[in-house]
Steps between C-alpha positions, in 0.01 A plus 500: 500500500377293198180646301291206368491541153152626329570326136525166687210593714308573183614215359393233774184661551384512084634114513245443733220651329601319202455183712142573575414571218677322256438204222674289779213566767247209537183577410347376811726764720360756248127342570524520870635850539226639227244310729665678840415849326165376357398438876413874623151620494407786317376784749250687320261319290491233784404759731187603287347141475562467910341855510222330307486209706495722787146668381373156399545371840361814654207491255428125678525674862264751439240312310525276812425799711166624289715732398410472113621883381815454637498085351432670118769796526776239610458287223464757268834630608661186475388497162679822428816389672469168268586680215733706621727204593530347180575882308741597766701177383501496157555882510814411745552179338542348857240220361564137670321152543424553893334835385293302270409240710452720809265719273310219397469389861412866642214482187339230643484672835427845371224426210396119603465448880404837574228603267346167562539509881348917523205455283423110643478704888335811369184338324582142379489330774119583531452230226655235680611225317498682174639820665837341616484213129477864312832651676678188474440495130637819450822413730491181297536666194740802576732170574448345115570832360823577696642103431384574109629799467871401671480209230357717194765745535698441152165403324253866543528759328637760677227757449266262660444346786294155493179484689429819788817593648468419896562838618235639288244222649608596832418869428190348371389392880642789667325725295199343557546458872646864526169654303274312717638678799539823406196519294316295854329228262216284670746202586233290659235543179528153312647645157822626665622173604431353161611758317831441689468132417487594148784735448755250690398229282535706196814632596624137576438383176595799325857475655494109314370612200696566133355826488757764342534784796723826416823446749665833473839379383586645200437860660833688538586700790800656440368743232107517437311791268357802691149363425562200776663698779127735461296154483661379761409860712154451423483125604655592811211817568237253410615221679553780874132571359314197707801255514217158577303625234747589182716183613254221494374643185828552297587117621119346367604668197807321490358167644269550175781602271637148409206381369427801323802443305450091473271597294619765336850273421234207383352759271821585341607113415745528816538227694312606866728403735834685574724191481720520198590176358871386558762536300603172271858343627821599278486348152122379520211617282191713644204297465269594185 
């Protein structure tokens, strides 16, 4: 019997590798097989946004149903999911276009649509035509920021984020909807509904604005100081405190933030706005 031999085995089988992946390879073979491995979806960060999408569409169901509690706690947690999506991949580094793009489209959903939808059937719509021109704004608006913010991406400073982030807004209505209900506000007395009106306009043109709002980014969490992990305990007790109240208040005093520190950035000879001014092509001079 005749034994195949191993070194000519070896030999035929590291001349083919040397084929694929040789000088003498064209570069569109090497294009198309790089694009047949780019095609899989990554699992887990996709899975939070869907999860998110999930409690956005819920949200809608139950705000349908007069179910308003329920309306506020699912968009809330899709707004906890939403950033979980986007650490989980850079932590992983499992970060892709159709995670961006699906993000972006679950945002729209989760902090546009559904905020705008709840608070138009829990007390808007007693204004009418201003009631449903009032949650349309805000939807309107939640749109601009998301296509400005897709485009602005290599412009802002990373500390920043331009205008009201939309999750952030969207907290904004749920935790007004969500303290209206559990604290049983007068919904029918005429300042309710136009107190509403107020806060989704405001938060619809807070989203558009240049206002400078804290995003978070720079925070490591791989290794923090002591001092955070105890801070972060305490947030957490106050928060399980009276979850409508604490929430919708920490959030107005972020909604407020940004033009807190306009100002304060205007003070300071800082230009207000977040966008940093881009860089000069190779070989040309920065303006004076």
């Amino acid at each position: 019997m005749q034994f195949p031999n191993p070194k000519r085995r070896k030999f035929r089988f590291g001349k083919r590798a040397k084929a694929l992946t040789g000088p003498d390879v064209h570069p569109q073979t090497l294009a198309a097989t790089q694009a047949r491995r780019s095609r899989g979806i990554y699992l887990l960060p996709n899975a939070f946004t869907t999860a998110a999408l999930f409690a956005a569409f819920y949200a809608i169901v139950q705000g349908m149903g007069d179910n308003f509690e329920a309306a506020a706690i699912g968009i809330f947690a899709a707004m906890v999911l939403d950033g979980m999506d986007g650490r989980v991949a850079r932590l992983t580094g499992t970060q892709s276009p159709f995670g961006e793009q699906l993000d972006s489209l679950a945002d729209m959903v989760s902090f546009g649509v559904a905020p705008a939808l709840v608070m138009y059937e829990f007390v808007l719509h007693g204004l009418g035509r201003w009631g449903w021109l009032a949650a349309f704004t805000y939807c309107a608006c939640a749109a601009f920021r998301l296509a400005r913010f897709n485009t602005n991406l290599g412009v802002v400073d990373k500390r920043f984020f331009q205008g009201l982030p939309s999750p952030a807004a969207g907290a904004l209505m749920a935790g007004f909807v969500w303290l209206a209900v559990d604290n049983k506000l007068p919904i029918k007395e005429a300042w309710m509904p136009w107190t509403a009106f107020a806060l989704s306009i405001y938060a619809g043109l807070t989203m558009v604005s240049s206002a400078p709002f804290w995003s978070g980014k720079n925070l490591a969490l791989k290794s923090v100081p002591f001092w955070v992990m105890v801070a972060l305990l305490i947030v957490i007790v106050v928060i399980s405190a009276d979850p409508p109240i604490t929430l919708f208040g920490l959030f107005c005093l972020y909604g407020l933030s940004g033009y807190g520190l306009w100002i304060w950035r205007r003070a300071k000879g800082l230009p207000g706005s977040p966008v940093a001014k881009p860089a000069p092509p190779d070989g040309a001079q920065p303006p004076h």
